[in-house]
VOPAGU-2260 file (C-alpha; in pm, 1 decimal, decimal comma):
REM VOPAGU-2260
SITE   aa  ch    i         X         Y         Z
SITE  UNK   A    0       0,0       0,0       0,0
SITE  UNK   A    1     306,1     236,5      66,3
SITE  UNK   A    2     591,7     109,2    -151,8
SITE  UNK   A    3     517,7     394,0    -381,6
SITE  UNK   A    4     546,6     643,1     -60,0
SITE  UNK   A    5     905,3     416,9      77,0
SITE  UNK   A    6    1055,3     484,1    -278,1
SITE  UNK   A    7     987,4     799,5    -340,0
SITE  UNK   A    8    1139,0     873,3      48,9
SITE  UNK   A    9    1428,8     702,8     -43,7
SITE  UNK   A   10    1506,2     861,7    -407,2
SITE  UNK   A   11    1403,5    1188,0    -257,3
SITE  UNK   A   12    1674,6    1132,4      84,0
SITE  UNK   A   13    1955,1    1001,2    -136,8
SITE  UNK   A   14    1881,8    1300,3    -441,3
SITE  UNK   A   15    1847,3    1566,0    -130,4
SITE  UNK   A   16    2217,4    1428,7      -7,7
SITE  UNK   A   17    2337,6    1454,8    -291,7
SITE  UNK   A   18    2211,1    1798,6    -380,9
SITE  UNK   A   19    2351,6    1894,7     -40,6
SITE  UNK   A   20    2717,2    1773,5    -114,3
SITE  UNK   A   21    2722,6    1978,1    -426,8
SITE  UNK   A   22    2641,7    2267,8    -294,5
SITE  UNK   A   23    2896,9    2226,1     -38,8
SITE  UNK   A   24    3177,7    2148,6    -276,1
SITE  UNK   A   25    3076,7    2511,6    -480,7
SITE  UNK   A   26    2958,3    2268,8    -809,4
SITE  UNK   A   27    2875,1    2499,3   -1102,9
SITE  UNK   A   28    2608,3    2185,3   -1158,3
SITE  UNK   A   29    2429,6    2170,1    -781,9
SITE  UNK   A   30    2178,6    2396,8    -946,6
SITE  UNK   A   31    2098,2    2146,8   -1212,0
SITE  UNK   A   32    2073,9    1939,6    -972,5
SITE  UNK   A   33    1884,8    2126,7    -727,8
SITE  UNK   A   34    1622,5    2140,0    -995,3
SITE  UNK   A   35    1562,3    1801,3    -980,9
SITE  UNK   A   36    1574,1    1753,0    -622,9
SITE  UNK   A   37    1267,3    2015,8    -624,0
SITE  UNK   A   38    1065,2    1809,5    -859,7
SITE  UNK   A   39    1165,5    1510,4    -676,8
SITE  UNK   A   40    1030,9    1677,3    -345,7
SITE  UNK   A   41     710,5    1829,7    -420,5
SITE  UNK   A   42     645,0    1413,3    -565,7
SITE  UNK   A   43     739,9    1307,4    -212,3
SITE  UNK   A   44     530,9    1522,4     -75,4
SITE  UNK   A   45     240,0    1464,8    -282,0
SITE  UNK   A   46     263,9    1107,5    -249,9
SITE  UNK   A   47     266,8    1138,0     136,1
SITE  UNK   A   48     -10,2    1347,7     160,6
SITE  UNK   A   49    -224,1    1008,9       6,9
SITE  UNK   A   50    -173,6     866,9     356,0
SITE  UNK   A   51    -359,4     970,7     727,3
SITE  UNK   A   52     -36,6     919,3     933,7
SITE  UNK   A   53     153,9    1190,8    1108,6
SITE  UNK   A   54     463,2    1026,6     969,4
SITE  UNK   A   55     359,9    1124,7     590,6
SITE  UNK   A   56     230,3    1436,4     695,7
SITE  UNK   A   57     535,4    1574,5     833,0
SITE  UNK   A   58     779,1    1413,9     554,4
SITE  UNK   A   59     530,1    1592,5     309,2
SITE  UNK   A   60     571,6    1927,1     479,2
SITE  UNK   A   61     998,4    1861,4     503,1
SITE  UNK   A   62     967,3    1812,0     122,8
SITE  UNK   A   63     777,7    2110,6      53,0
SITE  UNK   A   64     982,4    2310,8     276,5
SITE  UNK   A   65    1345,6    2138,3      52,2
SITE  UNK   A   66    1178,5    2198,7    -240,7
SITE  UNK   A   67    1140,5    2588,2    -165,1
SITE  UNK   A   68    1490,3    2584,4     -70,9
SITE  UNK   A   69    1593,9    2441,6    -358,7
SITE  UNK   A   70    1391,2    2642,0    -609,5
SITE  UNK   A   71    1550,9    2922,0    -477,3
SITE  UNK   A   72    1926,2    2792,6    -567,2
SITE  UNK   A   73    1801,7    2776,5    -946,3
């Protein structure tokens, strides 16, 4: 019932990482990247907001909240 929700956490956990280390390092691409990692978020989030729990709810608001953040390094 929540694999969809699980993978999309994961992709979304691994792409944020990864976004984050780019950034870090000065990468003329971690706003490429950063790009994706916003599309990637606001999918988290929507997925999570399909389920009741509190759990979902607050990763959906974390994603909306990274995908802001990374919107704004475009």
């Amino acid at each position: 019932m929540m694999s969809a929700c699980i993978q999309l956490d994961m992709e979304c956990a691994a792409l944020c990482y990864a976004a984050a280390q780019l950034m870090s390092m000065g990468s003329e691409k971690a706003a490429a990247v950063c790009k994706i990692c916003a599309s990637l978020c606001e999918a988290c989030a929507d997925e999570c907001l399909k389920h009741a729990n509190e759990h979902c709810k607050e990763c959906a608001e974390a994603c909306r909240q990274c995908a802001a953040e990374c919107k704004k390094m475009q």
